[in-house]
C-alpha positions in Angstrom: 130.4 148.7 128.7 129.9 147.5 132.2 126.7 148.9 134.1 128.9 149.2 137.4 131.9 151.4 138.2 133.8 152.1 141.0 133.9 155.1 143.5 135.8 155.3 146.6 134.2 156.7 149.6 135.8 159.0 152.6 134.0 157.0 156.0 132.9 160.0 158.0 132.3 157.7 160.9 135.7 155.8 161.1 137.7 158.1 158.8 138.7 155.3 156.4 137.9 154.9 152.9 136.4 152.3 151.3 135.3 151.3 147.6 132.0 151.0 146.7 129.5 150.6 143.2 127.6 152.9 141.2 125.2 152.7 138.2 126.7 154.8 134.9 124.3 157.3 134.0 123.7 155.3 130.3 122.4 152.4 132.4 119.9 154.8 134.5 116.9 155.1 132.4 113.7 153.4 133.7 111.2 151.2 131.5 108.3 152.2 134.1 107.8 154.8 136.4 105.4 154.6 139.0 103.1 157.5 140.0 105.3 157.9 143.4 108.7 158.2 141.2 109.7 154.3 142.0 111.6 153.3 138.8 111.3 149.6 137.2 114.2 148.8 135.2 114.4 146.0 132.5 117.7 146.3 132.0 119.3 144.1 134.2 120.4 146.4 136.8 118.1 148.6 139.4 120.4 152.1 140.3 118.6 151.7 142.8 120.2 149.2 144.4 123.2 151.4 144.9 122.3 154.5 146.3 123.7 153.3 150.1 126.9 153.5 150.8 128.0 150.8 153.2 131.8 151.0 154.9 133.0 147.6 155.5 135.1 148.6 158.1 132.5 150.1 161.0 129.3 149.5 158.9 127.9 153.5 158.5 125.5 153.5 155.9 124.4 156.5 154.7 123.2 158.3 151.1 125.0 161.0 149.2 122.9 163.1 149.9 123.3 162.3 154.0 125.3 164.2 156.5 128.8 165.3 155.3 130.2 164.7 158.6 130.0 163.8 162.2 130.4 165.2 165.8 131.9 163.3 168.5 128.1 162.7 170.0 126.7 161.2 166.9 129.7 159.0 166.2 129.4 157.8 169.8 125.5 157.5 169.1 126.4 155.2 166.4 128.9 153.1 168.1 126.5 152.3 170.7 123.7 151.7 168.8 125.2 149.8 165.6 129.2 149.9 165.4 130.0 148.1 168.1 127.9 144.9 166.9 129.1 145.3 163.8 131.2 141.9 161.3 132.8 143.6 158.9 131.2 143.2 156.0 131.6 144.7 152.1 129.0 145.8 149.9 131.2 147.0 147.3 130.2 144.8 144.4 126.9 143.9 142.7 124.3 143.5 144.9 121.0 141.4 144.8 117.4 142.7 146.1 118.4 141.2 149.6 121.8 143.1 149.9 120.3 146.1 148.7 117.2 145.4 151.6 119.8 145.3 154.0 122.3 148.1 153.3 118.8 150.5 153.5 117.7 149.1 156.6 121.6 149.7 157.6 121.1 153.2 156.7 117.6 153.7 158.3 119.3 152.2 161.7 122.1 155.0 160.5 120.2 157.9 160.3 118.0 157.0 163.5 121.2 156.6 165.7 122.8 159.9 164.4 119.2 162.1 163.9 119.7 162.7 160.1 117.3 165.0 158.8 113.8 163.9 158.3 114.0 164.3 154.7 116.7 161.2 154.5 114.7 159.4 156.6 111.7 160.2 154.3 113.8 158.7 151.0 115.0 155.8 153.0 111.6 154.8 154.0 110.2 155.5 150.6 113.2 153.1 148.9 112.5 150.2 151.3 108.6 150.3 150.4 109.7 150.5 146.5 112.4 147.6 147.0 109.1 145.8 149.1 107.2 146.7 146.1 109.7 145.0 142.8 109.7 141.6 145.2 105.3 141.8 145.6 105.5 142.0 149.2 102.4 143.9 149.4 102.1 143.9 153.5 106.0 145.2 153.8 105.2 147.6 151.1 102.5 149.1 152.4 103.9 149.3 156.4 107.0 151.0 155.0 104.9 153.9 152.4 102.8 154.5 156.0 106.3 155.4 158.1 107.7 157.4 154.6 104.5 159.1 154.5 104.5 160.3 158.2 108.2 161.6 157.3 107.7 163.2 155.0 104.8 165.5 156.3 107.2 166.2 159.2 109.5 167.3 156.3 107.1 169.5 154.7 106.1 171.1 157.9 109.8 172.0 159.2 111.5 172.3 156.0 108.9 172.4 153.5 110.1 176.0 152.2 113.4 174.6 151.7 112.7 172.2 149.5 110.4 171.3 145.6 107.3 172.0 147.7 105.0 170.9 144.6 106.6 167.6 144.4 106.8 167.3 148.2 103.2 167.9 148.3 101.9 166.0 145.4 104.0 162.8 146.9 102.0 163.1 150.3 98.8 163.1 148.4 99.8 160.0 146.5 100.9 157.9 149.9 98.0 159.1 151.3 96.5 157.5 148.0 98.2 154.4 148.2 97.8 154.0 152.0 93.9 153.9 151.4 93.5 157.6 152.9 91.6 159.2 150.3 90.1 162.2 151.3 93.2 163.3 152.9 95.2 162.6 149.0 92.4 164.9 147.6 93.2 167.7 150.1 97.0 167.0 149.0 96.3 167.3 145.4 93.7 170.3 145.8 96.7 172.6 147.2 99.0 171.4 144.6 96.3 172.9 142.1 94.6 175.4 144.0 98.0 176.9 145.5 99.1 180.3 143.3 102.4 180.4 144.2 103.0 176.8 142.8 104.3 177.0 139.0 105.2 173.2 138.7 102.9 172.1 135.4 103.7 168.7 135.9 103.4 168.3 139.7 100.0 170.1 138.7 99.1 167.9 136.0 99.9 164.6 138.4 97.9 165.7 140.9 94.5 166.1 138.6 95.7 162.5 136.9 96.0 160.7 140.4 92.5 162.8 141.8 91.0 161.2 139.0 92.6 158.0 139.1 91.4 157.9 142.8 87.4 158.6 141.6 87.6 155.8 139.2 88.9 153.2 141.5 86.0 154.6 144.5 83.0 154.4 141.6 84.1 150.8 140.9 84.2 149.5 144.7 81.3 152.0 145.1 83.0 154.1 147.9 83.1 158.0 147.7 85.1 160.8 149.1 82.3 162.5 150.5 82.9 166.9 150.8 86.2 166.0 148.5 84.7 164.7 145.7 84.4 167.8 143.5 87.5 167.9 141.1 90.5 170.1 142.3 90.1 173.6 140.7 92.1 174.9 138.2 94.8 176.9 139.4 94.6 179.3 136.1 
């Protein structure tokens, strides 16, 4: 069986529809996941890869989980900003690391030019600092987890009720961790824990694993996170 089927899409920008690719569930399972949820596949194929949707025809990019249609502002947003400079172009097939690059940073420039909700911005930032992360471009990597991070404490301060707040919360801590910030990841962590109302035993559990994690790697450079040091309560 091949890893790649076909879907057609519904262009909610230029009304046409379009075929594009998508992973089969079978081929979806990750070899390594890393402690901010960016999967490593060694199967050939990254789903990863495919999660932007790309119409040929006026070049709106967006997710599946993006806005299910447009206003006559935002379309004319778009035009101005992207679809009127836009060569047709089709991302329908198999894609390599630099297609897939370029249909996120199509659907950042997307969201930006239509004001998609913070939390799509947030995932697209995030997938552009994993795709930096597979190809070792440490600089890019880290540049793009800074922006995802910033998003995604706007998220969790206008729609943070809305949403997995343990998971939301726990993934601020760990940017924070991998953006050098420690002793705001510790505060992060500390609320996952110390937070009653949070019942998410894994989120929990990740949030003591990175805290310590964090510890180790300050005791080896000889750093320390000063008033945070003390390990995050338990929440029993």
């Amino acid at each position: 069986m091949e890893p790649l089927y076909t879907t057609t899409i519904h262009c909610i920008c230029c009304e046409t529809s379009y075929s594009t690719s998508k992973v089969r569930p079978s081929f979806k399972k990750a070899s390594v996941v890393d402690s901010d949820f960016c999967g490593h596949y060694s199967n050939g194929v990254n789903p990863d890869y495919y999660v932007v949707r790309v119409c040929p025809s006026c070049g709106f990019a967006s997710t599946e989980n993006g806005m299910v249609r447009l206003n006559d502002a935002q379309k004319k947003a778009y035009y101005e900003r992207i679809g009127t400079n836009w060569r047709k172009r089709d991302f329908g097939g198999e894609r390599t690391a630099l297609q897939a690059m370029t249909t996120y940073k199509l659907a950042l420039l997307t969201a930006q030019a239509v004001n998609e909700k913070d939390r799509i911005l947030a995932g697209i930032l995030h997938h552009i600092a994993w795709l930096y992360r597979l190809e070792r471009q440490e600089k890019e990597e880290q540049r793009f987890l800074s922006y995802a991070l910033e998003a995604y404490i706007r998220v969790f301060e206008t729609e943070g009720s809305e949403l997995n707040k343990a998971r939301l919360m726990f993934l601020i801590g760990e940017l924070h961790r991998r953006t050098g910030s420690y002793k705001e990841a510790v505060k992060w962590f500390s609320r996952v824990v110390n937070d009653k109302r949070i019942m998410d035993a894994a989120m929990i559990r990740a949030s003591r694993e990175q805290w310590q994690l964090m510890r180790e790697e300050l005791e080896d450079s000889d750093r320390d996170l000063g008033d945070s040091a003390a390990q995050p309560a338990s929440s029993a």
